[in-house]
C-alpha positions as CSV (number, residue, x, y, z in Angstrom):
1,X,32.6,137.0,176.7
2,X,31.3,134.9,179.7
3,X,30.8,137.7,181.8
4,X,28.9,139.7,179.0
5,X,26.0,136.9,178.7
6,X,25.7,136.8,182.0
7,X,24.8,140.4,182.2
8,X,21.0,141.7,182.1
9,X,20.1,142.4,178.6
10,X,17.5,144.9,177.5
11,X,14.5,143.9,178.8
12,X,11.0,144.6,177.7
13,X,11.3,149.0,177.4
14,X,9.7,149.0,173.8
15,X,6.5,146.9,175.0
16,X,6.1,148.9,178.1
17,X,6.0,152.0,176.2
18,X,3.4,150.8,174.0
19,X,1.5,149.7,176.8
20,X,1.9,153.3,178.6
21,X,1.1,154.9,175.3
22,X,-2.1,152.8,175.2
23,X,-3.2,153.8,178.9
24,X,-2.5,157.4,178.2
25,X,-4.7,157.3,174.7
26,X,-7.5,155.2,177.4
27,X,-7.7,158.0,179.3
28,X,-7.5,160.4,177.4
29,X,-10.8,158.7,175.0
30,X,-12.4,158.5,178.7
31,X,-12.3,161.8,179.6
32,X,-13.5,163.1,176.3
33,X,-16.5,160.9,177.2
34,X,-17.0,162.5,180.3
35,X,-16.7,165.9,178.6
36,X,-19.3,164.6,176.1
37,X,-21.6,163.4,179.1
38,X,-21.1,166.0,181.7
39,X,-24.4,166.8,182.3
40,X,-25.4,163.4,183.1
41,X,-23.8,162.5,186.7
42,X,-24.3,158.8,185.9
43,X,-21.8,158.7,183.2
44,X,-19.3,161.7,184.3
45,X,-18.8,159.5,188.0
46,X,-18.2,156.6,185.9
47,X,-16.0,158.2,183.4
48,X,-13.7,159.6,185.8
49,X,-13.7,156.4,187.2
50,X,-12.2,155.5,183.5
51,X,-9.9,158.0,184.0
52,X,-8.7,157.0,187.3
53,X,-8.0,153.5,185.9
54,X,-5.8,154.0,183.3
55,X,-3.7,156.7,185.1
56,X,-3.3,154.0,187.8
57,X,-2.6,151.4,185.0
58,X,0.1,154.1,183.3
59,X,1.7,154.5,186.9
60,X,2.2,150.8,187.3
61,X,3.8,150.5,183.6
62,X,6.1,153.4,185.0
63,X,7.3,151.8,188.1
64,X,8.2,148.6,186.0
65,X,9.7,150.6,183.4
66,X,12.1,152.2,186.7
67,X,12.6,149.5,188.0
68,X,13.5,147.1,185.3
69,X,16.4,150.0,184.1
70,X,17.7,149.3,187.7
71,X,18.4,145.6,187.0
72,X,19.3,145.8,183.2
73,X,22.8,146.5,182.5
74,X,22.7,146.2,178.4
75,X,19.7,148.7,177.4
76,X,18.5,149.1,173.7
77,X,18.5,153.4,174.0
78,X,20.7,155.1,176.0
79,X,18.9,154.6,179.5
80,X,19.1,158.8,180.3
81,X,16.3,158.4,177.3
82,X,14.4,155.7,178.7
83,X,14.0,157.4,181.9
84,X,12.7,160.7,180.9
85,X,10.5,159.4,178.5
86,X,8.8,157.2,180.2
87,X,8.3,159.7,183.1
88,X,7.5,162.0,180.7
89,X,4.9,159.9,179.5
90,X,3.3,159.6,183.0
91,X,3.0,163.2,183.3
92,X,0.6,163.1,180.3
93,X,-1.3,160.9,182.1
94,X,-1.5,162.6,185.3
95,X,-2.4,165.7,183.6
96,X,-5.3,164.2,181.9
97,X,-6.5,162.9,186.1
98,X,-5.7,166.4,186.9
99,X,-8.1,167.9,184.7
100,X,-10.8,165.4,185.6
101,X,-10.2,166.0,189.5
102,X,-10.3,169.4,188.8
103,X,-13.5,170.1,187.3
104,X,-15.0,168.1,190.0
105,X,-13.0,169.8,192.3
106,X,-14.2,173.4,191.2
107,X,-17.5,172.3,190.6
108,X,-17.6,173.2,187.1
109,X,-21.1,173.2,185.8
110,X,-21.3,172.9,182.1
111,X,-18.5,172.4,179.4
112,X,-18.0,175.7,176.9
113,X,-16.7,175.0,173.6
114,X,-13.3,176.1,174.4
115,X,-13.2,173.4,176.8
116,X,-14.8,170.7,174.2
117,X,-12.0,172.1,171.5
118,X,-9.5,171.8,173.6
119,X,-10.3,167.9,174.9
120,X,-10.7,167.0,171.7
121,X,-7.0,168.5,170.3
122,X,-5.7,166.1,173.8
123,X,-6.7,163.4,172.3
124,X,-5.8,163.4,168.9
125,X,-2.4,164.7,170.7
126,X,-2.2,161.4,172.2
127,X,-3.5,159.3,169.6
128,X,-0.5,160.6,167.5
129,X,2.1,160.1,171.0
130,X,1.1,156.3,170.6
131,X,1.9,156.2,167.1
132,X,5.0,157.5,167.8
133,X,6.0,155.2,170.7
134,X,5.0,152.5,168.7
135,X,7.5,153.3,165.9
136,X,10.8,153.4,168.6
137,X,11.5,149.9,168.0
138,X,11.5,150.0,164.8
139,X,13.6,153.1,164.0
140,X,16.8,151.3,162.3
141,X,14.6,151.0,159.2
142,X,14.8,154.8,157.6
143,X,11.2,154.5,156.4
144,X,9.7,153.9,159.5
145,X,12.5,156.9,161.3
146,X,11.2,159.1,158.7
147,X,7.5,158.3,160.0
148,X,8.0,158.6,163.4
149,X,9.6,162.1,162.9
150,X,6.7,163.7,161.1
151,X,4.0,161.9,163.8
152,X,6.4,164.1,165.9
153,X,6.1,167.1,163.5
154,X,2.1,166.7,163.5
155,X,2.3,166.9,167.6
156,X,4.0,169.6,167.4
157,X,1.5,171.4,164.8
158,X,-1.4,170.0,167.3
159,X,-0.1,171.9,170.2
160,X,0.3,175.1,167.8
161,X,-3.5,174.8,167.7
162,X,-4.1,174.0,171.2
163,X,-2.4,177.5,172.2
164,X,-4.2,179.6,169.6
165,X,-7.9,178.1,171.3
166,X,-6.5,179.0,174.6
167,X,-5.3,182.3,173.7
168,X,-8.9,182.8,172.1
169,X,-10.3,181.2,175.1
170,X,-8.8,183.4,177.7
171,X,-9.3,186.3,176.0
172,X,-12.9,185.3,175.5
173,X,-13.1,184.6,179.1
174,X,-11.7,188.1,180.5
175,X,-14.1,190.0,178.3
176,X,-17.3,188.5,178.8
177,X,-17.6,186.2,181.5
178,X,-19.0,188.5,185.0
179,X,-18.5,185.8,187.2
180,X,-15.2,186.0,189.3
181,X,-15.5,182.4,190.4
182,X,-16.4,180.9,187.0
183,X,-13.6,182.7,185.4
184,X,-11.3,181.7,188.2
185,X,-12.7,177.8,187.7
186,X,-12.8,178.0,183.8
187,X,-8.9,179.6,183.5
188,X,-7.8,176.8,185.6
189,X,-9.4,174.0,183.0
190,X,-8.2,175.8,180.2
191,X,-4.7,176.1,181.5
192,X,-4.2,172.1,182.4
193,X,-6.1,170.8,178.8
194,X,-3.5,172.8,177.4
195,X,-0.7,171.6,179.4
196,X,-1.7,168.0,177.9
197,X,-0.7,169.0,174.8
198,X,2.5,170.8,176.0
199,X,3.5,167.9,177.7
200,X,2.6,165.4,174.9
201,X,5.0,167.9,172.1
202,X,7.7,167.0,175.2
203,X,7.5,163.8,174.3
204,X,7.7,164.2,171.2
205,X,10.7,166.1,171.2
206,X,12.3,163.4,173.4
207,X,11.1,160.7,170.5
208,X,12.6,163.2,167.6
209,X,16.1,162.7,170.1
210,X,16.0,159.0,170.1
211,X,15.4,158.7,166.4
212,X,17.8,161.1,165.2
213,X,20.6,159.4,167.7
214,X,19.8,155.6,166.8
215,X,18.6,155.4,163.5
């Protein structure tokens, strides 16, 4: 009995997953301003800048996260579970950086609908991720279990609608667009917003796993 209160006990993983969820939903709002604002440089530099911050903020949530399940011998979910979610979680943040980089990148010069349609399916994506997260803690009640697995079942139905617009988008893109390097530029854009949502139906999978196992 001595030896088990002196052992590390659970630490903080519920909290820092909130506060990774909240980065991921800050950039996520930040770069649907800079899609909203794209032909104003002024306010696309200083939305990626957005961007830039709360993917840096994400990645320092992730590193505490790792190393905290390095020092904690007692953890509330199994820590296989804790690991790839939160990692998980950072690629969803990374992706949303990826797609800011890469429109600067390419020199992308105007945003088509596709591209707006797409953003804004990201964000409700992640808007309904942080719910999610923000239920784990709370999963031993059935109500709130229940809830957290139909957030999970609406991310699932948002990335359903993020491939048909791509789909639509692509074929769209081969049949009417002449230009070999704006189709090369906009196929790239279209591929990573929708690898935002793929990524955030990941997690959501991963949060239907925890739920199922610990409520």
């Amino acid at each position: 009995m001595f030896f088990g209160k002196l052992l590390p006990r659970e630490g903080n993983f519920f909290e820092m997953f909130n506060q990774h969820a909240d980065h991921i939903v800050e950039a996520a709002q930040a770069f649907s301003k800079l899609v909203a604002n794209y032909n104003d440089p002024h306010l696309r530099e200083q939305y990626n800048r957005d961007v830039d911050n709360a993917e840096r903020a994400a990645d320092r949530v992730t590193h505490e996260v790792n190393r905290t399940l390095h020092k904690t011998f007692i953890t509330p979910i199994d820590r296989e579970q804790i690991h790839n979610l939160i990692n998980t979680m950072d690629d969803v943040a990374d992706l949303i950086q990826d797609s800011a980089e890469t429109m600067a990148l390419y020199d992308v010069r105007h945003m088509t609908e596709e591209i707006v349609r797409l953003t804004d399916i990201s964000v409700k994506c992640c808007e309904r991720l942080k719910d999610a997260v923000k239920m784990l803690d709370k999963i031993a009640d059935h109500d709130v279990a229940e809830a957290a697995l139909k957030t999970c079942e609406e991310i699932d139905r948002l990335e359903s609608d993020a491939d048909r617009v791509m789909r639509a988008a692509m074929s769209k893109l081969f049949r009417h667009e002449p230009d070999v390097r704006e189709l090369i530029k906009l196929k790239a854009i279209y591929e990573l917003l929708e690898t935002i949502t793929d990524k955030c139906e990941d997690v959501a999978n991963l949060i239907e796993g925890i739920v199922l196992e610990n409520s």
